[in-house]
C-alpha positions in Angstrom: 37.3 31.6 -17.5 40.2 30.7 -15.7 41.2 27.5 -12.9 39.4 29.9 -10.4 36.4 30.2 -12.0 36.5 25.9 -12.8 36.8 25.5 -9.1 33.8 27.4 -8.0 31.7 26.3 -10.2 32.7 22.7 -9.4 32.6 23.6 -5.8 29.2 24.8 -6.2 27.8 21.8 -7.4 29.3 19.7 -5.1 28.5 21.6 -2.3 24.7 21.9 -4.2 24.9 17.6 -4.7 25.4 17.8 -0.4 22.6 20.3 0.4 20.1 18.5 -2.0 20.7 14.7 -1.8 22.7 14.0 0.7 21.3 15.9 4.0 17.6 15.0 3.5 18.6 11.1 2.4 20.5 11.2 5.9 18.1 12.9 7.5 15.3 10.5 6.3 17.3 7.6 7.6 17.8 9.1 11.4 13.7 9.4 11.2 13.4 5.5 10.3 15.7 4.3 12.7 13.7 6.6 15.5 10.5 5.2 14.2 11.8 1.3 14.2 13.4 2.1 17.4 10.1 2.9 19.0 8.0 -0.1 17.4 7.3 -3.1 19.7 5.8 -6.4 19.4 1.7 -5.7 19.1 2.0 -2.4 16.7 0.5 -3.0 13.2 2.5 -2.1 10.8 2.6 -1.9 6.8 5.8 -2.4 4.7 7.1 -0.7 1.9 5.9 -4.4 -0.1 2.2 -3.3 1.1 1.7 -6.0 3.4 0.1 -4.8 6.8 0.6 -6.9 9.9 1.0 -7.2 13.4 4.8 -7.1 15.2 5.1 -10.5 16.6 8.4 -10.4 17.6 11.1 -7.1 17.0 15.1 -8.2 16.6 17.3 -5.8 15.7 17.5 -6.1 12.1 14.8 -8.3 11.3 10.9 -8.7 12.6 9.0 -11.4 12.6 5.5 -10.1 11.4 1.9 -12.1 11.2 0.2 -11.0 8.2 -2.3 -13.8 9.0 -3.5 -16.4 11.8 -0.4 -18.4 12.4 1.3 -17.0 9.3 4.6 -15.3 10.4 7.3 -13.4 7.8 10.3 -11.9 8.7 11.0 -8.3 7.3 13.7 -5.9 7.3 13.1 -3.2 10.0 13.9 -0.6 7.9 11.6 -1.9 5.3 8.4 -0.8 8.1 7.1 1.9 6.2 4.6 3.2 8.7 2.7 2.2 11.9 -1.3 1.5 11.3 -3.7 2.3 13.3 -5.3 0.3 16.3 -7.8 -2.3 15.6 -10.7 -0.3 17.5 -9.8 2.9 14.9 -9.3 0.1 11.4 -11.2 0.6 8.3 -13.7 -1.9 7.5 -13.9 -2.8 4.4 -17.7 -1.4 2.7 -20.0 -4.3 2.3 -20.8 -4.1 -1.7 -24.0 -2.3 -3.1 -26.7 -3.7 -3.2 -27.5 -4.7 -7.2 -29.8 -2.2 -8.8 -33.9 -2.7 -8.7 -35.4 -5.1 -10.6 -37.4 -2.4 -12.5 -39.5 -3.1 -15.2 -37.2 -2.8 -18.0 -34.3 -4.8 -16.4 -34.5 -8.5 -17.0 -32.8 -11.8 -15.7 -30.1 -13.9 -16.9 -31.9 -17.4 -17.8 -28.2 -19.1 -16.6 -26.8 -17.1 -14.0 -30.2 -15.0 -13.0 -27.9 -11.8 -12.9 -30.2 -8.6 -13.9 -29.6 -7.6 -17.3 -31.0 -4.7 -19.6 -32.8 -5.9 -22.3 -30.9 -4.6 -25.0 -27.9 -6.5 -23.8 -26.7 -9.1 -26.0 -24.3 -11.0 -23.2 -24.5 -11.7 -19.4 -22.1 -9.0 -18.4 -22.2 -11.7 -15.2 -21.5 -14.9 -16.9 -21.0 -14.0 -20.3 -24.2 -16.3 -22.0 -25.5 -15.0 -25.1 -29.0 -13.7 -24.4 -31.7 -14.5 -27.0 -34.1 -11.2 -27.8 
């Protein structure tokens, strides 16, 4: 194999390096600053650190998000991962289910009243030994 050959190859996996890191990194980048570019106080909005708030005020590098009633951070624009959706259209969190019958096998937990199975030998709730 001679210089020639050398060359193209290394050209090839430059060129490949370009097409397959470079462009869609770049491209990625002109999507976020389009995204952060069209965020304005009042959007909710959840970081790449997981921590969903509300825009209070949008500067040009930094926001100054309320994760909280009168509880303000300031994050990196480009650290907005995506916008959430309006409070009429959250998630509410599911109210827990309801603990299971009180059949006649289950039992309760003389310290904690918790129901227990009978064959248990500690409170799963409160971890007290049970006498059988």
């Amino acid at each position: 194999m001679g210089l020639g050959g050398v060359l193209a190859g290394l050209l090839f996996l430059v060129g490949y390096y370009f097409l397959a890191f470079v462009l869609p990194k770049r491209a990625a980048k002109r999507k976020q600053k389009k995204f952060v570019a069209g965020l304005v106080a009042g959007d909710r909005v959840l970081t790449t650190a997981g921590i969903a708030g509300t825009i209070f005020k949008k500067g040009e590098t930094l926001s100054l998000v309320e994760i909280a009633p009168n509880v303000r951070v300031e994050v990196l624009n480009e650290k907005i991962d995506r916008k959430l959706q309006e409070a009429s259209g959250r998630v509410v969190a599911q109210q827990p289910s309801a603990p299971p019958s009180h059949s006649a096998e289950m039992r309760l937990c003389p310290r904690c009243q918790a129901p227990r199975h009978p064959d248990d030998r500690f409170c799963d709730n409160c971890g007290n030994e049970l006498a059988h």
